[in-house]
Residue, then its C-alpha position, 0 to 999 in steps of 0.5 A: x756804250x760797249x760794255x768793254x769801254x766801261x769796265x776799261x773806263x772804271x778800271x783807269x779810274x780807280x787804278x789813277x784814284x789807288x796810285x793817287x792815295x798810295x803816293x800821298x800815304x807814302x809820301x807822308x812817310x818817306x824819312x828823307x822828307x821828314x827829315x827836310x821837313x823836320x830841319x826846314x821847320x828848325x831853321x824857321x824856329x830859330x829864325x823865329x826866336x831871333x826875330x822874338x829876341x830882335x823885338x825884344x831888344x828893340x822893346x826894352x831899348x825904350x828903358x834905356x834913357x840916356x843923358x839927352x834932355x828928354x831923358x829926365x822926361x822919359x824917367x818921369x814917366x817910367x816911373x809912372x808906368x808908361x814905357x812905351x816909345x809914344x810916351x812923351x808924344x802921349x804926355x804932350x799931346x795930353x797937356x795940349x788937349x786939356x789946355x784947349x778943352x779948359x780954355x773953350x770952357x772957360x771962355x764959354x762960361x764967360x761969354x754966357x755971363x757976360x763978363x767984361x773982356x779983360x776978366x775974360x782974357x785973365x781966366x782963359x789965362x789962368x785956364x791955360x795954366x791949370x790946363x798944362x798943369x792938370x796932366x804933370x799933377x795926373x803923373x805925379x800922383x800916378x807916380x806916388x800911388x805906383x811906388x806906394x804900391x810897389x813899396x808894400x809889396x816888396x817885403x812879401x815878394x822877398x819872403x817868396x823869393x827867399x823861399x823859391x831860392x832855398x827850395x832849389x829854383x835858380x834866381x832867374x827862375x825864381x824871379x819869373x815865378x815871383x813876376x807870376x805870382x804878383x801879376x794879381x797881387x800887385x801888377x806894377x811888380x809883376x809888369x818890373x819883374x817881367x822886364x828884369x827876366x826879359x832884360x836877363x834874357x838878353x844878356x844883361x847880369x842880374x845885378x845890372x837888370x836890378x839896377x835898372x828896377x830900381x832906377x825905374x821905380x825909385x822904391x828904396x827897397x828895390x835898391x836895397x834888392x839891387x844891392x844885395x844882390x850885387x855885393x852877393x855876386x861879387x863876393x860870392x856869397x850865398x844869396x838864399x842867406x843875403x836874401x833873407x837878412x834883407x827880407x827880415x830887415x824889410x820886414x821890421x821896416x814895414x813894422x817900424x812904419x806901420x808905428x810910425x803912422x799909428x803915432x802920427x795918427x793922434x797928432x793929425x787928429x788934433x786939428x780936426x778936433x780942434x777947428x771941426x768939431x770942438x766948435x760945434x760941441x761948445x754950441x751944442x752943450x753952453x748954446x741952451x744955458x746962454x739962452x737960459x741965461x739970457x731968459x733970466x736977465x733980459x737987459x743982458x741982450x739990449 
């Protein structure tokens, strides 16, 4: 091939790759682009955080249980921590599953013992009934458990807040800082604190989003907290000092129950005492001297 037609080839080449790598650098750089671009990236972030705010209304609309007759079900199980849409489908589908499970068991257990058929129709029975009550019983503990748990945390979390307050945080700021904080302390309160900010969030007063806490929870002390806040609203009052009568009166509550359950804890020890352990002292002390006793009058025993 001709000289001339290589160095023509070569040429058209790098002049081609030269105008490619300028035409992208300058297009990087050209402002009106960037501004476009900059304004098309706002539009799909507002749009994005509607989209967020959407699914949040439709997330906490799950909270609001109305005054059908699954409600008083729905609250039930809130106060347990379950939230979700598929709850009470959950709840249902659970009392199925342990219906059936402890019914073939049962009446495997008395195939293999050969009982008669009326003993075993009255045990499968009698598992049906334990088996629909297995899971009421399993939220009902789950519900103490919850709420006991949430009651003792309440008096720290209002030390906090009050400290949070006064050091010049916003309350809503200061709330979201608590639900934080009590994520390792005590989860439940951080997961009804993280639902409080999100309910703020979308447009409710904070006395509202209290109210729904402490429906939710069933904790007197968080009614306590609604309250407070409420009447601070409404009177204008200063909440940083609302907040820290109320924590100081939470703080000899817990005080005034910690006695309480060390003045009990004698009166419940009588039984034990009494019925357990009593017994076996009178036979391990006057057990030796009856024998002995009877060693030295052997018509006694006849």
């Amino acid at each position: 091939m001709d000289v001339r037609i290589i160095s023509a080839l070569a040429f058209i080449s790098i002049f081609l790759l030269s105008f490619a790598v300028l035409y992208f650098v300058s297009s990087r750089k050209h402002h009106t682009k960037k501004r476009l671009f900059e304004l098309a990236a706002g539009t799909e972030k507002n749009a994005t955080q509607k989209t967020k705010l959407t699914l949040l209304q439709k997330s906490l609309s799950v909270l609001h249980f109305g005054t059908g007759p699954e409600s008083h079900l729905k609250h039930w199980l809130a106060r347990a921590g379950y939230y979700g849409p598929q709850a009470i489908y959950d709840y249902y589908a659970l009392k199925v599953a342990s219906v059936i499970v402890l019914s073939a068991l049962v009446a495997i257990a008395s195939f293999y013992g050969h009982l008669p058929l009326p003993q075993v129709l009255l045990f499968v029975g009698l598992a049906v009934v334990v088996g629909a009550l297995i899971p009421h019983f399993w939220i009902s503990n789950k519900i103490i458990q919850r709420s006991e748990q949430i009651r003792r945390a309440v008096p720290n979390m209002l030390d906090l807040l009050v400290v949070c307050v006064e050091a010049g945080l916003s309350l809503t700021a200061a709330i979201q800082k608590l639900a934080v904080e009590s994520e390792h302390n005590c989860p439940p309160l951080g997961h009804e604190l993280h639902i409080v900010t999100r309910e703020v969030l979308i447009g409710k007063s904070r006395g509202e989003a209290f109210r729904n806490l402490a429906d939710r929870t069933g904790v007197p002390e968080l009614r306590s907290l609604a309250i407070t806040l409420i009447q601070a609203d409404k009177l204008g009052t200063s909440v940083s000092k609302a907040l820290r009568v109320l924590s100081e009166s939470m703080r000899i509550k817990r005080r005034q129950r910690a006695e309480e359950m060390a003045n009990k804890a004698s009166v419940k020890l009588v039984f034990p005492l009494v019925f357990l352990i009593f017994p076996e002292l009178l036979v391990v002390l006057l057990g030796p001297a009856m024998l002995n006793f009877l060693k030295m009058f052997p018509g006694v025993d006849k």
